[in-house]
mmCIF file of the N, C-alpha and C atoms, coordinates in Angstrom:
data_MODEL
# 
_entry.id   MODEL 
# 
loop_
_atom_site.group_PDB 
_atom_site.id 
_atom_site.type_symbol 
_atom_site.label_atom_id 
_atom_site.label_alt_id 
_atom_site.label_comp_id 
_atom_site.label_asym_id 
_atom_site.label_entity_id 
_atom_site.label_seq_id 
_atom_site.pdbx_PDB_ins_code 
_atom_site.Cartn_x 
_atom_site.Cartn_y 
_atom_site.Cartn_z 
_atom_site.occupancy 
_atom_site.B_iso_or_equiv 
_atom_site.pdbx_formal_charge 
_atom_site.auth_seq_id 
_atom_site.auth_comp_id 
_atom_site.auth_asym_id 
_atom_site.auth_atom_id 
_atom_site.pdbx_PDB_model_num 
ATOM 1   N N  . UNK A 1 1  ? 17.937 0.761   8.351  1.00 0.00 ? 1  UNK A N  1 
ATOM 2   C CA . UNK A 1 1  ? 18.910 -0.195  8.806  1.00 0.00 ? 1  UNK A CA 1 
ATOM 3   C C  . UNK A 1 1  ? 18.214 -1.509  9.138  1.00 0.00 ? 1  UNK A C  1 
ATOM 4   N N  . UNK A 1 2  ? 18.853 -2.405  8.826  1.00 0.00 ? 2  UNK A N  1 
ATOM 5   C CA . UNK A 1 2  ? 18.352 -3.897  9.237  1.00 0.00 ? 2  UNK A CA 1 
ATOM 6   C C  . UNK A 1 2  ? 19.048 -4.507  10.589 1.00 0.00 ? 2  UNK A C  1 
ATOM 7   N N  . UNK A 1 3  ? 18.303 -5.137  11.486 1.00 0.00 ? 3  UNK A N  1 
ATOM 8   C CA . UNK A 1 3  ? 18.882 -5.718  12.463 1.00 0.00 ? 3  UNK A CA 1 
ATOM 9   C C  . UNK A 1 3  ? 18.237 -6.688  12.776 1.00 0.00 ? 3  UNK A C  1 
ATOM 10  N N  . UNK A 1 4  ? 19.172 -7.467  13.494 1.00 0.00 ? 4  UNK A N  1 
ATOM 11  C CA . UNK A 1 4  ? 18.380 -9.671  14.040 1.00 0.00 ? 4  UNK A CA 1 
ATOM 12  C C  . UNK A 1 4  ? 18.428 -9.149  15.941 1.00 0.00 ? 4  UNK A C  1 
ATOM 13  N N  . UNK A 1 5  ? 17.931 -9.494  16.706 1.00 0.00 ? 5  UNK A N  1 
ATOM 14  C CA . UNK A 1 5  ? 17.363 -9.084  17.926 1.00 0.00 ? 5  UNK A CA 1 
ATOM 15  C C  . UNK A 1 5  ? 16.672 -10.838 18.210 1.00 0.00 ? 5  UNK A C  1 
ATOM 16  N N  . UNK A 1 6  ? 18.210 -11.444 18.504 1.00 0.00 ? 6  UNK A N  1 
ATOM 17  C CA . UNK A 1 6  ? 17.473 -12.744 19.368 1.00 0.00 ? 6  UNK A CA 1 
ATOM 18  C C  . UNK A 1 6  ? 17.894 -12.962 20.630 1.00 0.00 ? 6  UNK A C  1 
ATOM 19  N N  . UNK A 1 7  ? 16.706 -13.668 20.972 1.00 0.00 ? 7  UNK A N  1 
ATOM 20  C CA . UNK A 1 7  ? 16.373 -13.492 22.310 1.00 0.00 ? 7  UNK A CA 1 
ATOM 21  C C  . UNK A 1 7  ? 16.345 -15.092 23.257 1.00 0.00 ? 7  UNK A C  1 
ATOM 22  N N  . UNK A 1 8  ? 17.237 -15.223 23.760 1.00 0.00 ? 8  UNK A N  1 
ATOM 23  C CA . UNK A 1 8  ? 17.318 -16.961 24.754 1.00 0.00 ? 8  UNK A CA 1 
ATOM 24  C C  . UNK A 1 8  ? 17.006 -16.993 26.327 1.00 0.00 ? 8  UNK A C  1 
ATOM 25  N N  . UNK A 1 9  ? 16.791 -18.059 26.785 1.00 0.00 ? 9  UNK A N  1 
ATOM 26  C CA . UNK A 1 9  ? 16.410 -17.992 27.954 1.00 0.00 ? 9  UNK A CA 1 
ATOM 27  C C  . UNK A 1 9  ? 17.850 -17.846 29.022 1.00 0.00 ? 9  UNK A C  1 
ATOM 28  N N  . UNK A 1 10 ? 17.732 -17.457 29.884 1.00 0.00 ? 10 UNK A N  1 
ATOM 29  C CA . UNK A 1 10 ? 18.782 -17.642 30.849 1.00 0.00 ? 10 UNK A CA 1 
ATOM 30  C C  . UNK A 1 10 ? 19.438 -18.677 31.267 1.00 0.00 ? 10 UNK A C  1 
ATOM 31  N N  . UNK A 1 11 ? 20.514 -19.148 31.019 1.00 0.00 ? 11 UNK A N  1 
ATOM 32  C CA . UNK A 1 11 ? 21.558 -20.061 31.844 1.00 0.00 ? 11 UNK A CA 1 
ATOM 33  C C  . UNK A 1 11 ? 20.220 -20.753 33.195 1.00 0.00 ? 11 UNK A C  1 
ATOM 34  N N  . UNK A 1 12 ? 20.176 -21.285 33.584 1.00 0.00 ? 12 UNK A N  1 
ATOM 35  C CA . UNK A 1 12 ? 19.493 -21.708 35.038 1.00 0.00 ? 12 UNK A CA 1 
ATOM 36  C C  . UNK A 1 12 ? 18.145 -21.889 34.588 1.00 0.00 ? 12 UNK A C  1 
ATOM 37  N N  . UNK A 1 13 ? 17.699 -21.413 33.368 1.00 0.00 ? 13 UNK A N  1 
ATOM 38  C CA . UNK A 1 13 ? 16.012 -21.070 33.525 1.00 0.00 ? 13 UNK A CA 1 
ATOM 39  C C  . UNK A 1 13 ? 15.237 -22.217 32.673 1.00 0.00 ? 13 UNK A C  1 
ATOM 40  N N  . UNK A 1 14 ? 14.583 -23.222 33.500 1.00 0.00 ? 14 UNK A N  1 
ATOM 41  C CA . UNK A 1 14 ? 13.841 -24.489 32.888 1.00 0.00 ? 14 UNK A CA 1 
ATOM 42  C C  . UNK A 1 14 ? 13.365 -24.203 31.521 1.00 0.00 ? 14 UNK A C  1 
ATOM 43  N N  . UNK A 1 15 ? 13.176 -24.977 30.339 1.00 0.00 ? 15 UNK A N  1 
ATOM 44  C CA . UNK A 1 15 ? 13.091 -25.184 29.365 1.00 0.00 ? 15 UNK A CA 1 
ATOM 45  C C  . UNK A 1 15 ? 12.033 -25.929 28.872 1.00 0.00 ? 15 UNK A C  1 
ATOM 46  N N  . UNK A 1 16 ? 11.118 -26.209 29.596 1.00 0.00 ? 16 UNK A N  1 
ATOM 47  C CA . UNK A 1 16 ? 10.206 -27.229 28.148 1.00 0.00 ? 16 UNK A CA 1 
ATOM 48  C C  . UNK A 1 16 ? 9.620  -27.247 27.477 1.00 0.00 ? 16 UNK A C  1 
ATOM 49  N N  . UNK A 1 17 ? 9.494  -26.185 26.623 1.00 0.00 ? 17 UNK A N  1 
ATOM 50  C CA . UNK A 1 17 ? 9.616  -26.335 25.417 1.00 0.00 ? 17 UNK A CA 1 
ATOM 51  C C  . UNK A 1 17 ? 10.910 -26.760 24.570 1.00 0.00 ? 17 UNK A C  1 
ATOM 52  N N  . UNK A 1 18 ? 11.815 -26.685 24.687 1.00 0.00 ? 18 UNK A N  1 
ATOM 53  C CA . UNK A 1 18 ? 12.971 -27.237 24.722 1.00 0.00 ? 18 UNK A CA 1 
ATOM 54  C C  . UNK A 1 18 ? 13.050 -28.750 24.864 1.00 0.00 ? 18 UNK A C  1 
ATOM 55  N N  . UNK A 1 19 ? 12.727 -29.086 25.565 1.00 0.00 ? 19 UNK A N  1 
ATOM 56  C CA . UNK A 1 19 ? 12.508 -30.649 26.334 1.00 0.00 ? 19 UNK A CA 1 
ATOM 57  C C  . UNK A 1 19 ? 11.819 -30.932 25.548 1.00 0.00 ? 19 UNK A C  1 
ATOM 58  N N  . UNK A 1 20 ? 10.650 -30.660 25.195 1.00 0.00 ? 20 UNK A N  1 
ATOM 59  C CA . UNK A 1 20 ? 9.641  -30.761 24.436 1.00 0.00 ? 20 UNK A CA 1 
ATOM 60  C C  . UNK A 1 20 ? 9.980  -31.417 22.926 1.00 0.00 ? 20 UNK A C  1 
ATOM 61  N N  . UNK A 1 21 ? 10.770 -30.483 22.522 1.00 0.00 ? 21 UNK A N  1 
ATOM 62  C CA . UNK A 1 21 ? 11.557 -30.393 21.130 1.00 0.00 ? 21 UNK A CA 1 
ATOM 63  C C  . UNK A 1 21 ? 12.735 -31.646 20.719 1.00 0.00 ? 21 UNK A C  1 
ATOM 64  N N  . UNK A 1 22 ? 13.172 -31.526 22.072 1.00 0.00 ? 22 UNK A N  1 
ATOM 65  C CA . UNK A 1 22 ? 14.326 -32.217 22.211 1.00 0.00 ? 22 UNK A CA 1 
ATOM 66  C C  . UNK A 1 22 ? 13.639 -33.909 22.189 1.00 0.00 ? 22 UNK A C  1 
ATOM 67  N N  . UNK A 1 23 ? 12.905 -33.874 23.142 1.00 0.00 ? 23 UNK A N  1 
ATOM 68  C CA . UNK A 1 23 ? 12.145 -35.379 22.525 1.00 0.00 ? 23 UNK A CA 1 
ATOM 69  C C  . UNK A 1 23 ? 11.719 -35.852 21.552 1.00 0.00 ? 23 UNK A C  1 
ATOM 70  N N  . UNK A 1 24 ? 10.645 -34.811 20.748 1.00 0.00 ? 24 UNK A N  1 
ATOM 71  C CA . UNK A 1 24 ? 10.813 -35.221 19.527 1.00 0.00 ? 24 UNK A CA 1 
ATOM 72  C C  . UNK A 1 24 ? 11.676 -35.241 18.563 1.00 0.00 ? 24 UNK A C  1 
ATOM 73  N N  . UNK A 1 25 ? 12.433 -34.833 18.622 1.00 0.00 ? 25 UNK A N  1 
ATOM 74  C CA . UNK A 1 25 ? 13.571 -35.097 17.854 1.00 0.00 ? 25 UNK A CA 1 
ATOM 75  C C  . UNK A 1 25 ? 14.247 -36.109 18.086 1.00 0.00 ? 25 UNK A C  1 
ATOM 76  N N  . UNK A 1 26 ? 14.315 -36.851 19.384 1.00 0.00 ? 26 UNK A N  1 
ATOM 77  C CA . UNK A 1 26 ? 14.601 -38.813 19.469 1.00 0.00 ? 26 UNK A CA 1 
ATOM 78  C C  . UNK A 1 26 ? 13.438 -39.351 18.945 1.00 0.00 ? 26 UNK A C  1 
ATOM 79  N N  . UNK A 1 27 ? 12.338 -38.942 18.782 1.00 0.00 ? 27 UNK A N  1 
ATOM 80  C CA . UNK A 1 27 ? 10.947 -40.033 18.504 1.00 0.00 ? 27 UNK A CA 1 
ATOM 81  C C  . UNK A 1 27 ? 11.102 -39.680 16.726 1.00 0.00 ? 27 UNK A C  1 
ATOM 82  N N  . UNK A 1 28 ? 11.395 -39.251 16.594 1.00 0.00 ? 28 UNK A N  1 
ATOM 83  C CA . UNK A 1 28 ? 11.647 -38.377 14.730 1.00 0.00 ? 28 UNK A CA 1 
ATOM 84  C C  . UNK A 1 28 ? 12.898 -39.486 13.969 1.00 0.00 ? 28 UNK A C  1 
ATOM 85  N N  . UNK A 1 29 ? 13.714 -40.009 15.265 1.00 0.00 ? 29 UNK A N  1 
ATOM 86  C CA . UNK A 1 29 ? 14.929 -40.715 14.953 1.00 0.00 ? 29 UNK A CA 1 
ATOM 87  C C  . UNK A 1 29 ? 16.280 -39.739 14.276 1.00 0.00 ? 29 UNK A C  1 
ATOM 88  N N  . UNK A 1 30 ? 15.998 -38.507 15.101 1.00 0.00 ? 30 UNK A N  1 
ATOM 89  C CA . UNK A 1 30 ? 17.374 -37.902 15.125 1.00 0.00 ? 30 UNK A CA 1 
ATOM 90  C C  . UNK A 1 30 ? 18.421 -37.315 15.920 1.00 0.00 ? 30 UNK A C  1 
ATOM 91  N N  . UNK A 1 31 ? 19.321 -38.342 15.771 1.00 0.00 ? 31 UNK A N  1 
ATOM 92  C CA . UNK A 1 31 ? 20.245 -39.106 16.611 1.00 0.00 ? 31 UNK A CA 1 
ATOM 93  C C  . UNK A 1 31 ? 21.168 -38.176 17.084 1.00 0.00 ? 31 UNK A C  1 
ATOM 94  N N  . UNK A 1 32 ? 21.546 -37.845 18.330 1.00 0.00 ? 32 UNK A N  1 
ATOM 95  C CA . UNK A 1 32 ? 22.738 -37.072 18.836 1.00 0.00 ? 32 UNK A CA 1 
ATOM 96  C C  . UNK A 1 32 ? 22.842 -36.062 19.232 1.00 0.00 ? 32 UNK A C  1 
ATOM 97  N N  . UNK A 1 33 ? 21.506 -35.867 19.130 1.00 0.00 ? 33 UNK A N  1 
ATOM 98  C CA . UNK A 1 33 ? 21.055 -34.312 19.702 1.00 0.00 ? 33 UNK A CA 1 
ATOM 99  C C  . UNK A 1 33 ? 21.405 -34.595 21.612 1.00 0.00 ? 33 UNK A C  1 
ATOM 100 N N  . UNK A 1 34 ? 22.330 -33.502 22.186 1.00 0.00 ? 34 UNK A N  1 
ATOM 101 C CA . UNK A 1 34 ? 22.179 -33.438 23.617 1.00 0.00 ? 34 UNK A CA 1 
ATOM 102 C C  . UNK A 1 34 ? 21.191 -33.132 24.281 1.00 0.00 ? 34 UNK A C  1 
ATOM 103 N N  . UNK A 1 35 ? 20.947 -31.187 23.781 1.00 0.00 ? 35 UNK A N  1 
ATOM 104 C CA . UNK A 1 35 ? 19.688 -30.559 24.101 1.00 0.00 ? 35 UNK A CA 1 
ATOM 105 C C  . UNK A 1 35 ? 19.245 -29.565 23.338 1.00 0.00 ? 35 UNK A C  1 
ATOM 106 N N  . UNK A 1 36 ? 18.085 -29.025 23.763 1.00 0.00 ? 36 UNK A N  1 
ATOM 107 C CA . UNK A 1 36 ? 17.604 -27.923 22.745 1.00 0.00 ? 36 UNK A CA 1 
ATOM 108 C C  . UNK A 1 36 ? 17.665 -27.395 24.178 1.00 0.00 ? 36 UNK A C  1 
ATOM 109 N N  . UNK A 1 37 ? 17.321 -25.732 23.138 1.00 0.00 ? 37 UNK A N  1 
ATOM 110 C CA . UNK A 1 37 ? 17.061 -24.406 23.943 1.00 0.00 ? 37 UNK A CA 1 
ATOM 111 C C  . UNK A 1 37 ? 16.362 -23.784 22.976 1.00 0.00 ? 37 UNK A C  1 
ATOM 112 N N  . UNK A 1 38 ? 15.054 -23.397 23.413 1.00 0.00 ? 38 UNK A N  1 
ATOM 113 C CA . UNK A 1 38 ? 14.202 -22.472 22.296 1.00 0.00 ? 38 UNK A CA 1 
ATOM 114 C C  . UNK A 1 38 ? 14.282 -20.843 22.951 1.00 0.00 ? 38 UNK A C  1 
ATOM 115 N N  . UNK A 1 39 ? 13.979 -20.105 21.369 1.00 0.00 ? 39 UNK A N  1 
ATOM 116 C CA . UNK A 1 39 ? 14.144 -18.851 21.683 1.00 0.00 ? 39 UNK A CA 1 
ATOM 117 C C  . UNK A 1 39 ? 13.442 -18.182 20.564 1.00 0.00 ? 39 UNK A C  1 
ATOM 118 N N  . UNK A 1 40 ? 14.037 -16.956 20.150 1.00 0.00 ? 40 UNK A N  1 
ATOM 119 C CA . UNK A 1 40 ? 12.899 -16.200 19.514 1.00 0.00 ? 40 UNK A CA 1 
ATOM 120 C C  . UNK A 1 40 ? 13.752 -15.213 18.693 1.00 0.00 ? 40 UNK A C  1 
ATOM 121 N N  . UNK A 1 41 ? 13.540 -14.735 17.292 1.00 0.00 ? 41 UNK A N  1 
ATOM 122 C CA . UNK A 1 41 ? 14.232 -14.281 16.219 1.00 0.00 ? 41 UNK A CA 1 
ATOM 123 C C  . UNK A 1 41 ? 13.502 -13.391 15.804 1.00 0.00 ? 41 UNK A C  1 
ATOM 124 N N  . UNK A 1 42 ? 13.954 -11.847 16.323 1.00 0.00 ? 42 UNK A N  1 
ATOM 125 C CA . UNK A 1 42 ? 12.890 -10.576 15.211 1.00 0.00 ? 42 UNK A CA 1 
ATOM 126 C C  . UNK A 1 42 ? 14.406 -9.791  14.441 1.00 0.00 ? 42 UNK A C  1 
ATOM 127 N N  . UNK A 1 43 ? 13.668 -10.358 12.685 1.00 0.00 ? 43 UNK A N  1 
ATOM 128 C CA . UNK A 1 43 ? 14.428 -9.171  11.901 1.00 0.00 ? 43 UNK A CA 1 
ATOM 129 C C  . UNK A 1 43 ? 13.554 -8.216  11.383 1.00 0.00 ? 43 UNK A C  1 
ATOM 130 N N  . UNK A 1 44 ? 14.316 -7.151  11.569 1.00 0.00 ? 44 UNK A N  1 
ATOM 131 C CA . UNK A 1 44 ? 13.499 -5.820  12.057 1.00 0.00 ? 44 UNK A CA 1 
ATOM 132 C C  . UNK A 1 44 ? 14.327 -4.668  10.886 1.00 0.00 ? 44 UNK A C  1 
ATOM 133 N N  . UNK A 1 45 ? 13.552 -4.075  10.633 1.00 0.00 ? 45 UNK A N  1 
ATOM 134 C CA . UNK A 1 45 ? 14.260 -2.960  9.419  1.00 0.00 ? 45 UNK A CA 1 
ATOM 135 C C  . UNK A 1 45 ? 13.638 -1.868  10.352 1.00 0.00 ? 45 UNK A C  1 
ATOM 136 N N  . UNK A 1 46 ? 14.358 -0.772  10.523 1.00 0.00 ? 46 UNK A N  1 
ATOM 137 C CA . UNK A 1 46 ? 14.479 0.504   11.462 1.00 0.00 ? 46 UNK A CA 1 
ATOM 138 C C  . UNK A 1 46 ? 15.028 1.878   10.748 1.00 0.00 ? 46 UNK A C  1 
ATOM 139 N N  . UNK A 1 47 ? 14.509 2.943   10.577 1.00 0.00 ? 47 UNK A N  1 
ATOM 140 C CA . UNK A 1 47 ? 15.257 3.929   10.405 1.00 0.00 ? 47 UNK A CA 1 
ATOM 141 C C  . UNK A 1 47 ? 15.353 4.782   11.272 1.00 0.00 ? 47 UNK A C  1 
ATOM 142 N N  . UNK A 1 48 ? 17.001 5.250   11.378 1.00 0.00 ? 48 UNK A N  1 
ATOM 143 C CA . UNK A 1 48 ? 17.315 5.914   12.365 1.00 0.00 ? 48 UNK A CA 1 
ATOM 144 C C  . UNK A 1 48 ? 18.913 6.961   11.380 1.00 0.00 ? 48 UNK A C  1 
ATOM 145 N N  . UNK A 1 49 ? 19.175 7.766   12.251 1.00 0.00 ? 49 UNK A N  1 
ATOM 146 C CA . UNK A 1 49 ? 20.370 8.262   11.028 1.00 0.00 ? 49 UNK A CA 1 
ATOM 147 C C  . UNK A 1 49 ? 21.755 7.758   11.686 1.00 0.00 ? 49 UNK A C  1 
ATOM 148 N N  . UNK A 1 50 ? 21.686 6.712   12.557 1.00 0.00 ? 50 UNK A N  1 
ATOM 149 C CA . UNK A 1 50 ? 22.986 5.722   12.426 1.00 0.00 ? 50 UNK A CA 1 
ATOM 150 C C  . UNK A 1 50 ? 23.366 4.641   13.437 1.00 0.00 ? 50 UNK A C  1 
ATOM 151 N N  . UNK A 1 51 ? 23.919 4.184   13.655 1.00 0.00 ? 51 UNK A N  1 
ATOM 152 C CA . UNK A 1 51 ? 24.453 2.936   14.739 1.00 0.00 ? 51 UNK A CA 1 
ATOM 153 C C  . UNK A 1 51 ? 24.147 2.957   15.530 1.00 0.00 ? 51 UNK A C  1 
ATOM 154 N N  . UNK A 1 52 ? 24.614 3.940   15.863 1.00 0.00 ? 52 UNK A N  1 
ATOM 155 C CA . UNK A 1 52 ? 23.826 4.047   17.669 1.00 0.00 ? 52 UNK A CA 1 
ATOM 156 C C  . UNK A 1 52 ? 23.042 4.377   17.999 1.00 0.00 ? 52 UNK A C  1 
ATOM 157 N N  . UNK A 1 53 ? 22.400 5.616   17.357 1.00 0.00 ? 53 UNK A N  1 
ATOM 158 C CA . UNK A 1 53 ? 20.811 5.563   17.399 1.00 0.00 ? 53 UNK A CA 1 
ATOM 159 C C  . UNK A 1 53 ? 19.931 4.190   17.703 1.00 0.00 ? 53 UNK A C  1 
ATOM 160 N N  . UNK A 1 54 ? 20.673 3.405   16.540 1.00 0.00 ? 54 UNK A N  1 
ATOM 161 C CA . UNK A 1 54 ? 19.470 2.314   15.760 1.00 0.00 ? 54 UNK A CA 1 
ATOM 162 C C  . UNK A 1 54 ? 19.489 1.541   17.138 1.00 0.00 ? 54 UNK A C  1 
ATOM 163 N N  . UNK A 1 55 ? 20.569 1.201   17.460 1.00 0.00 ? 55 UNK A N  1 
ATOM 164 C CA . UNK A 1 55 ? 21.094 0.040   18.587 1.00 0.00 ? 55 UNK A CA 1 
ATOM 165 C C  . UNK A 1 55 ? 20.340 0.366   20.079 1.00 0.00 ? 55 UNK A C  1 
ATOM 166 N N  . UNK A 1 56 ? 20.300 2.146   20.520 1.00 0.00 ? 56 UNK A N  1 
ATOM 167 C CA . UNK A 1 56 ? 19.680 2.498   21.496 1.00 0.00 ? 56 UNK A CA 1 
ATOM 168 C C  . UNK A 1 56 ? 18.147 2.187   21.131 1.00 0.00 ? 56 UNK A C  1 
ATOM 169 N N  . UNK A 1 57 ? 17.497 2.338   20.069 1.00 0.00 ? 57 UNK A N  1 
ATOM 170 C CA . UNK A 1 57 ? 16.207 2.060   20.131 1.00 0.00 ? 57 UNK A CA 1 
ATOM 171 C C  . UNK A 1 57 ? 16.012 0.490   20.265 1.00 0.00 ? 57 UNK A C  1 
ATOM 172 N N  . UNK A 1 58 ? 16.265 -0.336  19.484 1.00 0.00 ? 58 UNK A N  1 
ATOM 173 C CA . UNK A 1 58 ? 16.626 -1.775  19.682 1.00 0.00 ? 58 UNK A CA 1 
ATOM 174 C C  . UNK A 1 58 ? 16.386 -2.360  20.988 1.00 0.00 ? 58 UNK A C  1 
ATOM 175 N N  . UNK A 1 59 ? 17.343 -1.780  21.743 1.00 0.00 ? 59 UNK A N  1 
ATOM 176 C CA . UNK A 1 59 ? 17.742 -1.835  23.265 1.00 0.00 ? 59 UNK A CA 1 
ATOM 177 C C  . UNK A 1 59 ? 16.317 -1.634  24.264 1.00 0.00 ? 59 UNK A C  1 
ATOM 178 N N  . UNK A 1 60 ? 15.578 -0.568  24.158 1.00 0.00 ? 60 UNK A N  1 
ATOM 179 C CA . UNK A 1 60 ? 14.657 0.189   24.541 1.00 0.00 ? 60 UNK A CA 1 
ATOM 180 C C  . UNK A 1 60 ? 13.244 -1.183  24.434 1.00 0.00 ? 60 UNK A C  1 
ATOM 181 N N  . UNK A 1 61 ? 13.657 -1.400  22.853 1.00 0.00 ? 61 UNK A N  1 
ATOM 182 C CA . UNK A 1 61 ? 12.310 -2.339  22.402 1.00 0.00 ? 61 UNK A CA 1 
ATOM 183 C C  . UNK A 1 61 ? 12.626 -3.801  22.840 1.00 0.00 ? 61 UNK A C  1 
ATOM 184 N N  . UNK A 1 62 ? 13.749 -4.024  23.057 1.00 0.00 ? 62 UNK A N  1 
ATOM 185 C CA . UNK A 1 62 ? 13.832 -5.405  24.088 1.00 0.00 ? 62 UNK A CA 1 
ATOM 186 C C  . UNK A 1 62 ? 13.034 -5.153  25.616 1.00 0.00 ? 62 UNK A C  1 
ATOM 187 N N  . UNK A 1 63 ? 14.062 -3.945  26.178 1.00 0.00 ? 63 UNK A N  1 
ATOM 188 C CA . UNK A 1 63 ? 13.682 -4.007  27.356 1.00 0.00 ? 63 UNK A CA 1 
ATOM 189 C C  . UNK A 1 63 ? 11.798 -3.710  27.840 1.00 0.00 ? 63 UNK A C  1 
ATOM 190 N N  . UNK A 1 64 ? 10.935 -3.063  26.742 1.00 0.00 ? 64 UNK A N  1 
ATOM 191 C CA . UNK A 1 64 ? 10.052 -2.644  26.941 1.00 0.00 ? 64 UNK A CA 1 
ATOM 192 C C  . UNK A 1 64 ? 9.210  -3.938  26.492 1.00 0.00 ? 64 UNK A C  1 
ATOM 193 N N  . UNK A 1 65 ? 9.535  -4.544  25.321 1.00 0.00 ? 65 UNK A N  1 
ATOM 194 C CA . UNK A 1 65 ? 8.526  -5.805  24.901 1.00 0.00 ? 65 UNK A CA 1 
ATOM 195 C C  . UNK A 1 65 ? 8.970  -7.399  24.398 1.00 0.00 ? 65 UNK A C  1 
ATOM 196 N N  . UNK A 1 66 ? 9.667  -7.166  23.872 1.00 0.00 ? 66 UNK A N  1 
ATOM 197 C CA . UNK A 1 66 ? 10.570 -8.431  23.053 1.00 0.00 ? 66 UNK A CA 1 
ATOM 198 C C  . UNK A 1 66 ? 11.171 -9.259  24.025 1.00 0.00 ? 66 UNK A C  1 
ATOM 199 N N  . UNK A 1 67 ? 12.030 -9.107  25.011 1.00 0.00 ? 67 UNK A N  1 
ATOM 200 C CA . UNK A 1 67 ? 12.496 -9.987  26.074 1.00 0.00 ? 67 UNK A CA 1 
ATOM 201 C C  . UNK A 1 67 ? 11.972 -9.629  27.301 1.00 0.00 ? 67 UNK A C  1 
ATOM 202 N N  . UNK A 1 68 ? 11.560 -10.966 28.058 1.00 0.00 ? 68 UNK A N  1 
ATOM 203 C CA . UNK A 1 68 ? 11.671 -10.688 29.484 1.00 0.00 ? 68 UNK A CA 1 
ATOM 204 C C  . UNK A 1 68 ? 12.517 -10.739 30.023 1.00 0.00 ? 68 UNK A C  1 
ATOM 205 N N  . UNK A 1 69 ? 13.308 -9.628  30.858 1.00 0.00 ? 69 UNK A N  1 
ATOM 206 C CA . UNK A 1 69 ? 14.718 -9.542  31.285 1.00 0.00 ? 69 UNK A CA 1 
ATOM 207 C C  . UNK A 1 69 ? 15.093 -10.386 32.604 1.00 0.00 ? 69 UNK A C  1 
ATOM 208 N N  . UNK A 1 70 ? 13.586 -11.114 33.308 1.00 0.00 ? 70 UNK A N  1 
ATOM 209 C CA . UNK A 1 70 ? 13.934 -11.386 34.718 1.00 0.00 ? 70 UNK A CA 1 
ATOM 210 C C  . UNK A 1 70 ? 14.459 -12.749 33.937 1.00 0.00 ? 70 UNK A C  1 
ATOM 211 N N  . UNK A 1 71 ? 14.168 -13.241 32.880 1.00 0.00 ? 71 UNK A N  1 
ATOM 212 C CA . UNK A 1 71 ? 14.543 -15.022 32.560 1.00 0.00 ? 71 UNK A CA 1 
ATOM 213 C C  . UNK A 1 71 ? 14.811 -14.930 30.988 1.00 0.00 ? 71 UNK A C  1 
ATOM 214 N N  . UNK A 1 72 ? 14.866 -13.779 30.910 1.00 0.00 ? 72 UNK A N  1 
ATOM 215 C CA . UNK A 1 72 ? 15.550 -13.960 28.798 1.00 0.00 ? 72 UNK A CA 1 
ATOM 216 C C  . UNK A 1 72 ? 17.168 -13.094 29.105 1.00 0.00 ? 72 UNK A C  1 
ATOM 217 N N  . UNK A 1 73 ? 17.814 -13.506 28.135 1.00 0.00 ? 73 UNK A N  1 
ATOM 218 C CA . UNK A 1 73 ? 18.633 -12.639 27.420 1.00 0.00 ? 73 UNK A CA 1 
ATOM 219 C C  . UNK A 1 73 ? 18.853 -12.408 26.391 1.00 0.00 ? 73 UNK A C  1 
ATOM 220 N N  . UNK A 1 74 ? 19.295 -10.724 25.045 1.00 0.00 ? 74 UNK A N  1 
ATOM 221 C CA . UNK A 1 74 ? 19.271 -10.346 24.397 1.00 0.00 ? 74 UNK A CA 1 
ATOM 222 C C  . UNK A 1 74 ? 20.289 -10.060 23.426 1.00 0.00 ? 74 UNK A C  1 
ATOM 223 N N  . UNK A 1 75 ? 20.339 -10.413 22.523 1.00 0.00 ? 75 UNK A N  1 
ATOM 224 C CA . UNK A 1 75 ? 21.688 -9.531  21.417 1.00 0.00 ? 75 UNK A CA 1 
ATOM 225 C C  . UNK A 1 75 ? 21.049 -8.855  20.392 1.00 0.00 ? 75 UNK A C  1 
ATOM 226 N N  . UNK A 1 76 ? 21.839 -8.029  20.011 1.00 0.00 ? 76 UNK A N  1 
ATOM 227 C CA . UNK A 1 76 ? 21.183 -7.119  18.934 1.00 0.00 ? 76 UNK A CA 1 
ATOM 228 C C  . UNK A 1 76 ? 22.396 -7.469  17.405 1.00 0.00 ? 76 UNK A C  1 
ATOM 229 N N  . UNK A 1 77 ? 21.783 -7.670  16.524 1.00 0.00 ? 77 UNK A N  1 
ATOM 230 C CA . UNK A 1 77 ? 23.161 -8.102  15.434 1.00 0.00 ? 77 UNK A CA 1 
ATOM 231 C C  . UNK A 1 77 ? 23.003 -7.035  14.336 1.00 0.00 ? 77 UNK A C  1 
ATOM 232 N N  . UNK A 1 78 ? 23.591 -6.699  13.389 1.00 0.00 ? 78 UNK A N  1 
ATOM 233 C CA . UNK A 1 78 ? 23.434 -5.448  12.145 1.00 0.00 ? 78 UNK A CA 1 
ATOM 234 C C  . UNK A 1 78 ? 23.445 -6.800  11.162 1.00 0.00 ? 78 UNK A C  1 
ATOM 235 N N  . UNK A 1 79 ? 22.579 -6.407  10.402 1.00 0.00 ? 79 UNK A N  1 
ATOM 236 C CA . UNK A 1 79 ? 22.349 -7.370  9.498  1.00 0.00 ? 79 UNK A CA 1 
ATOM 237 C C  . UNK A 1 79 ? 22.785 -6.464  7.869  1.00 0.00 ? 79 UNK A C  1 
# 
């Protein structure tokens, strides 16, 4: 099974790298950007013998390595 497992920072939780991004992208001369928010994208091929399996392991591998839960949050997508 294929799945996308991205991962953003929390509502409240400072950004600069973001900021970071977001500036250059006025010094780049591109116009209209409000803000960035950086984050992090694993597509992941898994075998498991079905949905929920796949989704409970997923789950497991956020909470154990992929996100930090005190300042990230997680979705899991079926690709």
């Amino acid at each position: 099974m294929r799945a996308r497992v991205v991962v953003t920072l929390k509502s409240g939780v400072l950004d600069p790298q973001g900021k970071a991004i977001e500036g250059a992208l006025a010094s780049l001369g591109v116009e209209g950007v409000a803000s960035v928010r950086q984050g992090k994208v694993f597509d992941i091929e898994i075998d498991a013998p079905d949905r929920e399996t796949t989704e409970r392991r997923l789950r497991a591998a956020c909470e154990k390595l992929l996100a930090n839960l005190i300042v990230e949050n997680y979705a899991v997508e079926f690709v």
